[in-house]
N, C-alpha and C positions, 0 to 999 in steps of 0.2 A: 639452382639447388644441387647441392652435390651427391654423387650414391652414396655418402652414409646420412646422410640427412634424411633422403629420401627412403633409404630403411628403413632407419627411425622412427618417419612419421607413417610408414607402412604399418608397420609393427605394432603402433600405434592405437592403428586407426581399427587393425583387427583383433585386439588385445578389448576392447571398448564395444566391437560391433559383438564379439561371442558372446558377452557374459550380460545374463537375463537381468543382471542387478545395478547397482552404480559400485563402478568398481574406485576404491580411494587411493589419494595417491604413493601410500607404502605396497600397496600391492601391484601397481601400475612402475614404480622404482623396482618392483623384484622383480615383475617377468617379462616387460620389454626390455628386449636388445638393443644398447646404444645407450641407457642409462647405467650401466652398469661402472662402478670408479667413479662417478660424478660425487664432487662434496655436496652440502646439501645445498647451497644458495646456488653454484651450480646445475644441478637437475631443478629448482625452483626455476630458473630461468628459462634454461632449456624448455623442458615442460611445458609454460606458458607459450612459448615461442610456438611450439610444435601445436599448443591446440589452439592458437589463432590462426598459425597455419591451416589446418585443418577445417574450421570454421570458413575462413578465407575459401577454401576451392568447392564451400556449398558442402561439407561434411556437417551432420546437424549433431553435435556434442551438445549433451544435457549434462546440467547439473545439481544433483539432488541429493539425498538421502534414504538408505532406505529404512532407518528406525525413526518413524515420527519420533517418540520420544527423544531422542539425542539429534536434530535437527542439523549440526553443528559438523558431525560426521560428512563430513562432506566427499564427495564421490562422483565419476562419472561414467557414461556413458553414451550409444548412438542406435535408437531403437532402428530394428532393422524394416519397421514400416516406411520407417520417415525418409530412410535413407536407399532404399534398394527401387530401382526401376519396375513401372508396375509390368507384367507380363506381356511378352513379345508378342504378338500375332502377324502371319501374314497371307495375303490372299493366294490365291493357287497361281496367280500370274506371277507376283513377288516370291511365290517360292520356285518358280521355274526360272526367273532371271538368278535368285541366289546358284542352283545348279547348274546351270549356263555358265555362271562366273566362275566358279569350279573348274567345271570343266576346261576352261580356257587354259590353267595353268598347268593342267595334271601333268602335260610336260617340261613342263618350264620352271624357271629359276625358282617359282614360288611355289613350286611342291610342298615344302613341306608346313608352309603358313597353308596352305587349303587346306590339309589334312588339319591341321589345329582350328581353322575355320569351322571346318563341317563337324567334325567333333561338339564344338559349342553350341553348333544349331540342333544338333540332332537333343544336345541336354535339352535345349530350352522347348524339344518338342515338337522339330521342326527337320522333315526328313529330307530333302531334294534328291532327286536323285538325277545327276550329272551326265550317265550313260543314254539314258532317253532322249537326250538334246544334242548328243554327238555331234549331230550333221551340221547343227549351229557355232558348232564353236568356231573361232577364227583357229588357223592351223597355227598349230604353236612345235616348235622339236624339229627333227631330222630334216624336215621339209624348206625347215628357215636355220640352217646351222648360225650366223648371224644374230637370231634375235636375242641370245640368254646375256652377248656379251654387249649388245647397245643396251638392251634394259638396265643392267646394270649400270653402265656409266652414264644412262637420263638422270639414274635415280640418285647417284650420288655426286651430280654433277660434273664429268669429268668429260676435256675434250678425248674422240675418236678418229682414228682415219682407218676408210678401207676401199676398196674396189666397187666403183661403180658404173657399168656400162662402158670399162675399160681407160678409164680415167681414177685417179689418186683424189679423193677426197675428204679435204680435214672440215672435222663439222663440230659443233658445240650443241649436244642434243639439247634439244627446250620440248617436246611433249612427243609423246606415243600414243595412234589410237586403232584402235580397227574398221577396217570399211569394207563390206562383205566379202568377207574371211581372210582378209590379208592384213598383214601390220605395216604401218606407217613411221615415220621420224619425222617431224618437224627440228630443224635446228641452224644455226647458224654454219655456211660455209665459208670456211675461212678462205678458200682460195679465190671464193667468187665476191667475197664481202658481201655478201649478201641469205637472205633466209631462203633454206632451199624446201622441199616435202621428200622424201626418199621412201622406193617401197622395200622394203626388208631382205622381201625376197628377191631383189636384183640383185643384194650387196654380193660381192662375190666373196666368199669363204667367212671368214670371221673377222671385227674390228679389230683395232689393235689399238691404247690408249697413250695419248700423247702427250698427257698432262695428269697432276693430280687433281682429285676431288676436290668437289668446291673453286675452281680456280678460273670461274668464272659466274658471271651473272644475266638473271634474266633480262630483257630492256624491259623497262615499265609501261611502254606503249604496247606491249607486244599481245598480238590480237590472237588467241591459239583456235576461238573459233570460226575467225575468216578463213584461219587457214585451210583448215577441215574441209568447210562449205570448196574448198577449190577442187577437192577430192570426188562431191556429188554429181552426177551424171547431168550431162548439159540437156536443155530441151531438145526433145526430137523435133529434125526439123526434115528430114530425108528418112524416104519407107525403102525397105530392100524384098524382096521376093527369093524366101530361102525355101530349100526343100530340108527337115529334119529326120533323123532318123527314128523311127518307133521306139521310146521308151528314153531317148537322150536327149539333153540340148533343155531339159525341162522348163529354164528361166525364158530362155527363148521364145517357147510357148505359152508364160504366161505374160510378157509384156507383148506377144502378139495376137494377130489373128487369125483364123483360121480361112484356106482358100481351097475348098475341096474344088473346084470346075477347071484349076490349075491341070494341061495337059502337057508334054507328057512327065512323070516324076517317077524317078527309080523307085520300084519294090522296095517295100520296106521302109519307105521314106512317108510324110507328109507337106504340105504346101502350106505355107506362113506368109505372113507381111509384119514386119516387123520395122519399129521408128529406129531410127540413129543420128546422132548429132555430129560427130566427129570420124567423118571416113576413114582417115588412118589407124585410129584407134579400132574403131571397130572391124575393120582389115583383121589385124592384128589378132583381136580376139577370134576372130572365124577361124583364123590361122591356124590357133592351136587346140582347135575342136576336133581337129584332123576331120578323117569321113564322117563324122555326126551332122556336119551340117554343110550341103553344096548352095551356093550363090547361082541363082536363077536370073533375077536380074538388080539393080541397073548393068550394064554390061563394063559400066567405069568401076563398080567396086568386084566383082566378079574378076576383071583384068589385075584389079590392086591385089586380092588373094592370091591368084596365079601366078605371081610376077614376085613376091613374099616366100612361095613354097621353091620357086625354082630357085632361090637365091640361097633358102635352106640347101636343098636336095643337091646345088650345086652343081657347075657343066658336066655336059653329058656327051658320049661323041655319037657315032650316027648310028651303032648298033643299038644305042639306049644304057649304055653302061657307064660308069662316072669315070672320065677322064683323068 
């Protein structure tokens, strides 16, 4: 359908929904736009066109009269019972995921569709409010310089390349998702031929686009929720013995348990048993908790931390000072 078509049968369709009566068609030839210059057999065609059209996408066009006596008078219109959606409701959890979703973009590309977003829910009666949910949203902005410029080439199709873990990577995004608070890519690596998962926040500085839009396709096998599922935490199958610090490390705390008879643990701290599946990874993560959280035991993941930080921290010579 082309944009003056789609005017037309806009113009239309709101020319028909305003007026309380059946409106005929000289006065439907005088004030929709796009009839205007048509000879008569012309807008005759047109005309019918547009309200099959119309009929066609579920528009409910009547046709009546409104002098019983001249029956013949013929005219139309689209009572707005028939045709408008009955009124929105939603529950207090669905209005908390709408503000959630909000807030996810408030930095991001899609500011200003949220604002036209919330705007429309607030008409229909329905307030969220975004800022109460902060702590949920996944980090979107300064955090992830990276994200505003993949989103946009997932969304309009277009390959990318940029910096990953110090390597050159040309990728064909196929999906975006968040997995407690951080964004993902799913997409084809061109340099590995194969579908890689990429986190956002590793890309180093911004993509850069290598191709135009549309200038490639989905595979029709393509599973985007196996891929996900590869992202979810593996069974715990090893416990660690952390000491945390009062008031930090909270997740920690709640996928653990509590070990008060634990001796001795620094002031300030508490004693945990906490599951893990993947010792490097979780390495990793104690890593960058800095002093919120010390490894107590086993003494093999305790060594892998130590062995992470000095590697950060970098050699040292025998006063203690970096070489």
């Amino acid at each position: 359908m082309t944009q003056q078509k789609s005017e037309r049968i806009m113009n239309l369709a709101i020319c028909l929904l305003m007026s309380r009566r059946f409106v005929e068609k000289a006065h439907i030839r005088e004030v929709v736009e796009g009839y205007h210059g048509l000879s008569d057999a012309a807008f005759e065609r047109t005309f019918e066109r547009d309200k099959d059209e119309l009929r066609h996408l579920g528009v409910p066009v009547e046709t009546g009269s409104n002098d019983p006596l001249f029956p013949d008078d013929v005219g139309y219109r689209i009572l707005r019972a028939a045709f408008e959606l009955p009124a929105i409701e939603f529950t207090p959890a669905e209005t908390a995921a709408l503000g959630l979703a909000a807030s996810v973009w408030e930095s991001a590309t899609q500011a200003g569709r949220t604002v036209s977003a919330l705007a429309k829910l607030r008409a229909a009666g329905v307030d969220p409010d975004p800022t109460r949910l902060s702590a949920f949203a996944p980090s979107v902005g300064a955090r992830e310089p990276a994200f505003p410029g993949i989103w946009a080439a997932y969304a309009e199709r277009a390959p990318i390349s940029f910096g990953y873990r110090g390597e050159v990577r040309r990728v064909e995004p196929w999906a975006m998702t968040s997995r407690r608070g951080a964004w993902y890519l799913l997409g084809h690596d061109r340099g590995r031929d194969a579908p890689r998962v990429f986190k956002v926040a590793r890309v180093d500085g911004v993509a850069t686009r290598i191709g135009k839009p549309g200038s490639y396709r989905l595979p029709e096998d393509l599973d985007v929720a196996k891929a996900w599922r590869s992202l979810e935490p593996a069974a715990s199958d090893e416990t660690a013995l952390l000491a945390l610090r009062d008031g930090r490390a909270n997740d920690l705390r709640r996928g653990g348990s509590p070990e008060p008879d634990v001796q001795p643990v620094p002031p300030g701290y508490q004693a945990y048993r906490v599951g893990y599946a993947r010792p490097g990874d979780f390495a990793a993560e104690l890593c960058a908790r800095g002093a919120d959280v010390l490894v107590l035991a086993p003494d093999t993941l305790r060594q892998a931390v130590i062995t992470r930080l000095e590697a950060v921290a970098g050699p040292t010579d025998e006063r203690g000072a970096e070489a």
